[in-house]
C-alpha positions in Angstrom: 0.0 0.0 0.0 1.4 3.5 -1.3 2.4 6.1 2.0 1.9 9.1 0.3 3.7 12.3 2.4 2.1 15.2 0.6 4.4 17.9 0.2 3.8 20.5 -2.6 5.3 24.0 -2.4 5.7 23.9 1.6 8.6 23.3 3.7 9.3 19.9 4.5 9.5 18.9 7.7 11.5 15.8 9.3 12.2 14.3 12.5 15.6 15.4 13.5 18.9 16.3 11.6 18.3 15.0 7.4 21.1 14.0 5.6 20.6 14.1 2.2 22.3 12.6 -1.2 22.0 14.1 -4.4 21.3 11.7 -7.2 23.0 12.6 -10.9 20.6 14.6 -12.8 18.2 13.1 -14.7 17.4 14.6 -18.0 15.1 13.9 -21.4 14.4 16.0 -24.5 17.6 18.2 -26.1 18.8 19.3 -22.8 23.0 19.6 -22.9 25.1 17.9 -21.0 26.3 21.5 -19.4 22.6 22.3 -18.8 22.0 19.4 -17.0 24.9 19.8 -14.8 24.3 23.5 -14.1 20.8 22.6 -12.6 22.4 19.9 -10.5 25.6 22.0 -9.0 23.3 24.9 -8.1 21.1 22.4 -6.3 23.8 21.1 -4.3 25.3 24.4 -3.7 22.2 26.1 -2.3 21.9 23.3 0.2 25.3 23.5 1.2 25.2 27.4 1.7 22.3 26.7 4.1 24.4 24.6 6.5 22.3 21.4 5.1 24.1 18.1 5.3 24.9 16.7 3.0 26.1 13.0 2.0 28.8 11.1 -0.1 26.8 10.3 -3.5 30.0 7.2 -3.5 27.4 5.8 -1.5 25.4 5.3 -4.3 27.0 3.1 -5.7 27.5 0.8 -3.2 23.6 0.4 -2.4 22.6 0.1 -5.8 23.6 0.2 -9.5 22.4 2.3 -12.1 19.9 1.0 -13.3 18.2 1.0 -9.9 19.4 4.2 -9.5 16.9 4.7 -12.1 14.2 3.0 -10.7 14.0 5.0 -7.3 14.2 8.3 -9.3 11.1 7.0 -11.8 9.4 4.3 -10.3 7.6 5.7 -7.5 5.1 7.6 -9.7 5.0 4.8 -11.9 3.0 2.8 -9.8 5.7 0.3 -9.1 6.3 -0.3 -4.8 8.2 1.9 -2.6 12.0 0.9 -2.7 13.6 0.6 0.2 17.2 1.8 0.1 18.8 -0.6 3.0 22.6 0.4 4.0 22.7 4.2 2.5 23.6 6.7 5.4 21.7 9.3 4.8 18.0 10.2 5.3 17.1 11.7 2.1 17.7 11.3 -2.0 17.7 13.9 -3.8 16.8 13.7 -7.9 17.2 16.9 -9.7 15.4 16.6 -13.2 15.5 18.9 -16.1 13.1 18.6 -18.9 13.3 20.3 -22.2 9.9 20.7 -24.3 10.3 22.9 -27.3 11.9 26.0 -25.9 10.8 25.4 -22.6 12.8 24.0 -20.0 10.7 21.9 -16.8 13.1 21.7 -13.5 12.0 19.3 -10.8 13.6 18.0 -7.4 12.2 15.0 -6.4 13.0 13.6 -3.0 13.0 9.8 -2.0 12.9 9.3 1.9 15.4 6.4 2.3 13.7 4.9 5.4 11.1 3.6 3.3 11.9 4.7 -0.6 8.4 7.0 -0.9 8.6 10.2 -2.4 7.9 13.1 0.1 8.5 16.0 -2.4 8.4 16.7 -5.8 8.8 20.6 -7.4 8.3 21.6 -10.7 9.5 24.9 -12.0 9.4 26.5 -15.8 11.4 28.3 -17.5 13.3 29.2 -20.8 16.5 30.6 -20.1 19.1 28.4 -19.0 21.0 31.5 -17.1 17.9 31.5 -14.4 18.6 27.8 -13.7 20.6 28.7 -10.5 18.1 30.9 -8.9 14.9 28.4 -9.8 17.7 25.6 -8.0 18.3 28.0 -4.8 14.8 28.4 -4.7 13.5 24.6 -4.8 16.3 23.7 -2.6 14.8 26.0 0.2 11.9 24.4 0.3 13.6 21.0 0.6 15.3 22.5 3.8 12.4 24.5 5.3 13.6 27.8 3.9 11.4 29.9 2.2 13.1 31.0 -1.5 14.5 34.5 -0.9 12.5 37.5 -2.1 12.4 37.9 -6.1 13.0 34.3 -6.6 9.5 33.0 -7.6 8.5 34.9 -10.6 5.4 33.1 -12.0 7.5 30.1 -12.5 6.0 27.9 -10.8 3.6 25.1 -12.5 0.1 24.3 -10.8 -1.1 20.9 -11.7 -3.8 22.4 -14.2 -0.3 23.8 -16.2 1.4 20.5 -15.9 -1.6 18.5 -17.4 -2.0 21.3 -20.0 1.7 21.0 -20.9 1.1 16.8 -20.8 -1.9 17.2 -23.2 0.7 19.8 -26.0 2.8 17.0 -26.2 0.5 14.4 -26.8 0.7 11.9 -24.0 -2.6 11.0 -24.3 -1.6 9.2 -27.6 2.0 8.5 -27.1 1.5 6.8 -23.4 -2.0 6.3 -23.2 -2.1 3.6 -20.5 -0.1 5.9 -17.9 -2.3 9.1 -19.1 -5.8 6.6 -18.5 -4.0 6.2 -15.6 -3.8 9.9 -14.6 -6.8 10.7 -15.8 -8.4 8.1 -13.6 -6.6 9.6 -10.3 -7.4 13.1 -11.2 -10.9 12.2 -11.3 -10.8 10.3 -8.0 -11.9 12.7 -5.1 -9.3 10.6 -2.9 -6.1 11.0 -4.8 -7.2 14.6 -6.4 -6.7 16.2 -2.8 -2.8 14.6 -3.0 -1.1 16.7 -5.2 2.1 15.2 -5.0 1.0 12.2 -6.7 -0.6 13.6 -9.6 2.3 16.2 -9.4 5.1 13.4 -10.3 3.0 11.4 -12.7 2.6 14.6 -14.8 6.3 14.9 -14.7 7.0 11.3 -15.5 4.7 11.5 -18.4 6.6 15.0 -19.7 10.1 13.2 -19.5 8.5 10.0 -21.0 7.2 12.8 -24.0 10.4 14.6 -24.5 12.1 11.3 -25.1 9.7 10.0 -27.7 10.1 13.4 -29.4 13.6 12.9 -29.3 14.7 9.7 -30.8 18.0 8.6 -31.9 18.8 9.9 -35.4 17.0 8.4 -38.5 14.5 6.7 -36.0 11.2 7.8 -35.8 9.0 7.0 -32.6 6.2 4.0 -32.8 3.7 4.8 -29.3 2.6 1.6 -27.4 -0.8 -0.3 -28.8 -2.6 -2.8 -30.1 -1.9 -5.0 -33.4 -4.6 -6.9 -34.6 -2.6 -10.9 -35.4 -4.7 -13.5 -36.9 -3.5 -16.5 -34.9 -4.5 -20.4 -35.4 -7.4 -19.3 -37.6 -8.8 -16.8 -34.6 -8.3 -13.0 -34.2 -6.0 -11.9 -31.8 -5.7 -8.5 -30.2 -2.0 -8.1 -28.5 -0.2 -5.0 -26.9 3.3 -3.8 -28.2 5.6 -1.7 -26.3 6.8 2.0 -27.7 9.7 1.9 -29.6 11.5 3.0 -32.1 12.4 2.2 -35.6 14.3 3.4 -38.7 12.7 6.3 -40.8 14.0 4.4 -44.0 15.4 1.0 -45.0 19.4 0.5 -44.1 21.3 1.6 -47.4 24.0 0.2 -49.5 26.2 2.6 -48.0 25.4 2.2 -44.3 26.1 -1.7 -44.7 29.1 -1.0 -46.7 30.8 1.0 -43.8 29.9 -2.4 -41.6 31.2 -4.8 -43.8 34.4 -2.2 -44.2 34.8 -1.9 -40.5 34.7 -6.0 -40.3 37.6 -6.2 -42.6 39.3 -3.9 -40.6 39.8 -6.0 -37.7 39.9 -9.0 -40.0 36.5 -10.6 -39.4 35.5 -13.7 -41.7 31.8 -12.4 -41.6 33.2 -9.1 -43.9 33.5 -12.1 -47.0 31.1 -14.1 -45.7 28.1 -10.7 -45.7 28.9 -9.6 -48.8 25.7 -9.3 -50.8 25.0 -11.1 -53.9 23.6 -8.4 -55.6 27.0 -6.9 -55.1 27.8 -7.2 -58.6 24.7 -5.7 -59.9 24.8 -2.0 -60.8 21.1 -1.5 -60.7 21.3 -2.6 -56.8 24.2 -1.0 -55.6 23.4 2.9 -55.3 24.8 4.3 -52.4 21.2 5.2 -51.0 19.2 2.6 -52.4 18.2 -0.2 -49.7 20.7 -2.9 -49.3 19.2 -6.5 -50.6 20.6 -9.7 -51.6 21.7 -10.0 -47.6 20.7 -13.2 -45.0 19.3 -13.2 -41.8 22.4 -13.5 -39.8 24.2 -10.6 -42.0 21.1 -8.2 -41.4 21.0 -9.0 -37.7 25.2 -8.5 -36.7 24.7 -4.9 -38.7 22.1 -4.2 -36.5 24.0 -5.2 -33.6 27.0 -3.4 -34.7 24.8 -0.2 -34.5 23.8 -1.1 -31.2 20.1 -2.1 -32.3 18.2 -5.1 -33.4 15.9 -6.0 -35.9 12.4 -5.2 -35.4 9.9 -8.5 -34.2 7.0 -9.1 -36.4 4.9 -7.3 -33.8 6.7 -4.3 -34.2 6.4 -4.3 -37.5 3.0 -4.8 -38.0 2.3 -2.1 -35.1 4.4 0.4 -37.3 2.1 -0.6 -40.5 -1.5 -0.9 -38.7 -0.8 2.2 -36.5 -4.4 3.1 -34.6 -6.6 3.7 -37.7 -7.3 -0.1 -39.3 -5.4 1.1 -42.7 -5.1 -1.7 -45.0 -1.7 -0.5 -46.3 1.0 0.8 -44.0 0.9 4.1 -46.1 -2.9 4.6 -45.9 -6.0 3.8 -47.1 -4.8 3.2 -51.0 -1.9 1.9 -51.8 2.0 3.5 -52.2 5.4 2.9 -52.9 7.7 1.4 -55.0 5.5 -1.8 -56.1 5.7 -4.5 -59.0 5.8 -2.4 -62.7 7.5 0.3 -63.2 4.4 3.1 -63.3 6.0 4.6 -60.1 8.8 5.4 -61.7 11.5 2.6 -60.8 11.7 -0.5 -62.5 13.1 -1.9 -59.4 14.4 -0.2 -56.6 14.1 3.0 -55.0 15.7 5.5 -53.0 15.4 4.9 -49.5 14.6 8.2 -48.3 12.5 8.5 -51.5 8.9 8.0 -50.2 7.1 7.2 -53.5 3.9 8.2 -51.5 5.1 5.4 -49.3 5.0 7.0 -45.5 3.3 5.2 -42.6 1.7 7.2 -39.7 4.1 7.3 -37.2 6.9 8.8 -40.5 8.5 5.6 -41.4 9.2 5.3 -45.2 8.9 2.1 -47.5 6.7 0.2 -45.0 4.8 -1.2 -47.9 7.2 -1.5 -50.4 10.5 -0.9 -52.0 11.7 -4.0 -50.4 10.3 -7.2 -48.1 12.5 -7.2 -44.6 14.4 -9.2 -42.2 12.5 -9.4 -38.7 13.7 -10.8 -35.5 10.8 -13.2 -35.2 11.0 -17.1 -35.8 8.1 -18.4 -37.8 5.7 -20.8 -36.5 2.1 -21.9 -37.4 0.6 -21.1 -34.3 2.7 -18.0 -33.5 1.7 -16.0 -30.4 -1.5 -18.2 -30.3 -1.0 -19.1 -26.4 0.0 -15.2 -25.7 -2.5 -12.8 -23.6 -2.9 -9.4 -25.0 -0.4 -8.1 -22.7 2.2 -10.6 -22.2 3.5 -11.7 -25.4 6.5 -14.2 -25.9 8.6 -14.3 -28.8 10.0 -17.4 -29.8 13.3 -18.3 -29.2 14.3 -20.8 -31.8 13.0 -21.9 -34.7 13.6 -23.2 -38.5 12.5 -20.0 -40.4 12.4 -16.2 -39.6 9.5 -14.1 -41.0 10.2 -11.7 -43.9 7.5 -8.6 -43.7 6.0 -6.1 -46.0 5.7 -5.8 -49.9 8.5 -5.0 -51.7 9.3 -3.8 -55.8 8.5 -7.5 -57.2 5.0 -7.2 -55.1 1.4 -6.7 -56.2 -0.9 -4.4 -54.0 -2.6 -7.2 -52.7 0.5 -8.9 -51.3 2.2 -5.5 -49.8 -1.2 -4.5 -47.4 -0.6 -4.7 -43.3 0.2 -8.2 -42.2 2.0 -9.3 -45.5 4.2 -11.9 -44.3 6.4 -14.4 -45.7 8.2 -17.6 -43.8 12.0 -17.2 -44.9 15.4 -19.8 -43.9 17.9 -17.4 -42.7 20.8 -18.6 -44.4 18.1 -17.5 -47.7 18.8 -14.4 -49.9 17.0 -12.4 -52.5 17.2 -8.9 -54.4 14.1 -7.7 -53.4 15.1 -8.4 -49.3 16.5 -6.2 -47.1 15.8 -4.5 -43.5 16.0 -1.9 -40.9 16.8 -1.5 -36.7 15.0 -0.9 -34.3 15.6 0.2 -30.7 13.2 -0.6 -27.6 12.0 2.4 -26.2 12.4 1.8 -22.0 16.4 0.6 -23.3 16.8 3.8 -25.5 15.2 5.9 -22.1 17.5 4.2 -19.4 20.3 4.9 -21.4 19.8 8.6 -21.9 19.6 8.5 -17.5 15.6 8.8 -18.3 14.6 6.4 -15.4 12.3 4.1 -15.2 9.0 3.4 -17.3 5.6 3.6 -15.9 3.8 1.8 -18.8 5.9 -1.3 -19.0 5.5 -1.7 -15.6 1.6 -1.6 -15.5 2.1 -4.6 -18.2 4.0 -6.7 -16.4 1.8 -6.1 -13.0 -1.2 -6.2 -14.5 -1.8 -2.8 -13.0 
């Protein structure tokens, strides 16, 4: 059961002398690495020049590693149980949070009570000059000590929880995390946990880093939100849930997978001969910025490890085709792209930033054709047929991998959502190739985003 200390633009008060320990910032949207650390040297120096003490962060790192780091500075809000932070000699965490939306930069200081890991505090101020970060920090670290900021300090900065929703709602969390913004919704609505601030409070500002995140994917990815695909499995319709994630605006290129097999040779790898293509040899194939083909399963997925991805599942494929609106094509309502015949202008490939009227809803290009790709998923007859809708397991071995989407040798009819084809991986063909992916809570951790609220709910049936 959640203890709840609400604390919302008052001084906090605690039994005898606190000791607190202030986490590394935690940052999402464009925010620079110098911004970030401004914000989180002004917090610590305001609470030193008010005689506050304060702990060795060292001891961090010896109670917990970073990724549960993470989860004490996200999961809290997230609906996940209080963590209790056994061994750390100190009374108090501090996590200082900068946000940047647009031009507008969000700080918050949360604060984690060690004795029993709930959050007790959690400030949120606005602004969009980076030179008034110290004076918003001095200010939000007096109330953390029971200080009242100094005169002047204030300056219509802070946000109400009407402003945070209203900033939630610009960047489109209802559509981008809608489970966690249900969520909110639901407790904003409940006369019980409307008259607690602080846990709307840090649910709005989970839900504003989770945004700026999505809005900021890593380049040539575009951002897929969690949601349903519809699967046809053993004969019966299936509804299943897919994470958020992201995936490649285009298909990987000649060039991109030149530069891999390049850097193989380099440090003498037998894959680099082994990869090679075998459309190498064919001019009408090998444009630097047409889509590779002619490459096997194992080829497509080491590239995609080299960049430090993977290649997308069949359910995240399909999701990025069927997006929300029951399209029959990944591109719309009437077909697109670079198909079989040559009355879109290639005879057989295209371009891969070329769209050839060929862009999904979430911005991916060439979902429906140009050419078929790799996934990461084995093939089997009854594929995700013992799944539920929110706890889906991919296979782990298997005799073929599935090859999705229509490519330039395919008609309309074989190039809608859910084309799928049953491929050997050792297999190659011309009109093959593929693109990465990334999951979206491993993209988040690794930017120091914390921990996800929506992936939880899934796997605790919240």
């Amino acid at each position: 059961m959640w203890l709840w200390v609400v604390c919302f633009g008052c001084p906090v008060a605690w039994a005898g002398e606190p000791v607190y320990v202030v986490c590394p910032v935690e940052v999402a949207g464009q925010v620079r690495p110098e911004e970030a650390a401004s914000f989180e040297q002004a917090v610590t120096e305001s609470l030193a020049a008010r005689s506050v003490r304060l702990g060795e962060r060292k001891q961090l790192k010896a109670v917990f590693d970073e990724y549960d780091l993470k989860i004490v500075s996200g999961a809290a809000g997230a609906g996940q149980g209080p963590i209790k932070l056994v061994g750390l000699d100190a009374t108090h965490v501090l996590v200082p949070i900068v946000i940047r939306i647009e031009n507008d930069y969000l700080l918050s200081l949360r604060v984690v009570r060690v004795a029993d890991g709930t959050i007790t505090s959690c400030l949120t101020r606005r602004t969009r000059l980076v030179s008034h970060f110290p004076q918003h920090a001095k200010a939000l670290a007096g109330l953390v000590a029971g200080a009242p900021p100094a005169a002047g300090t204030t300056a219509a900065a802070e946000l109400s929880l009407a402003a945070l929703r209203e900033q939630c709602e610009g960047v489109k969390a209802a559509s981008r995390f809608r489970s966690l913004w249900t969520r909110c919704e639901a407790l904003r609505k409940d006369p019980v946990a409307s008259s607690h601030p602080l846990l709307l409070t840090d649910y709005y500002v989970h839900l504003l880093r989770l945004c700026a995140a999505a809005a900021d994917p890593p380049d040539g990815m575009v951002f897929v939100p969690g949601g349903t695909v519809r699967w046809a499995a053993s004969g019966e319709a299936r509804t299943l849930w897919v994470e958020p994630f992201f995936i490649d605006r285009r298909e990987t290129t000649v060039a991109e997978f030149s530069a891999f097999l390049a850097d193989l040779a380099r440090r003498q790898d037998e894959r680099a001969t082994r990869f090679q293509p075998i459309t190498r040899r064919q001019k009408a194939f090998n444009g630097p910025d047409l889509p590779v083909t002619g490459v096997p399963w194992p080829a497509a997925d080491a590239y995609a490890r080299w960049r430090g991805r993977q290649l997308p599942t069949w359910l995240q494929f399909l999701r990025s085709c069927q997006a929300d609106d029951g399209r029959q094509w990944p591109c719309g309502a009437r077909p697109g792209g670079n198909l079989a015949g040559d009355g879109d202008g290639h005879v057989c490939l295209a371009p891969a930033d070329e769209p050839c009227g060929d862009v999904s809803a979430f911005g991916a290009l060439g979902l429906t054709g140009n050419v078929r790709e790799w996934t990461a998923t084995w093939y089997r007859r009854d594929l995700y047929a013992s799944n539920t809708p929110a706890g889906v397991i991919e296979p782990d071995e298997g005799v073929q991998k599935i090859v999705a989407g229509g490519g330039w040798r395919s008609r309309e009819a074989a190039a809608g959502c859910g084309t799928n084809e049953a491929v050997r991986p050792a297999e190659a063909f011309d009109d093959v190739g593929f693109r990465c992916a990334a999951g979206f809570w491993t993209v988040f951790r690794q930017f120091g985003a914390g921990n996800d609220g929506e992936s939880s709910s899934k796997d605790k049936g919240d």
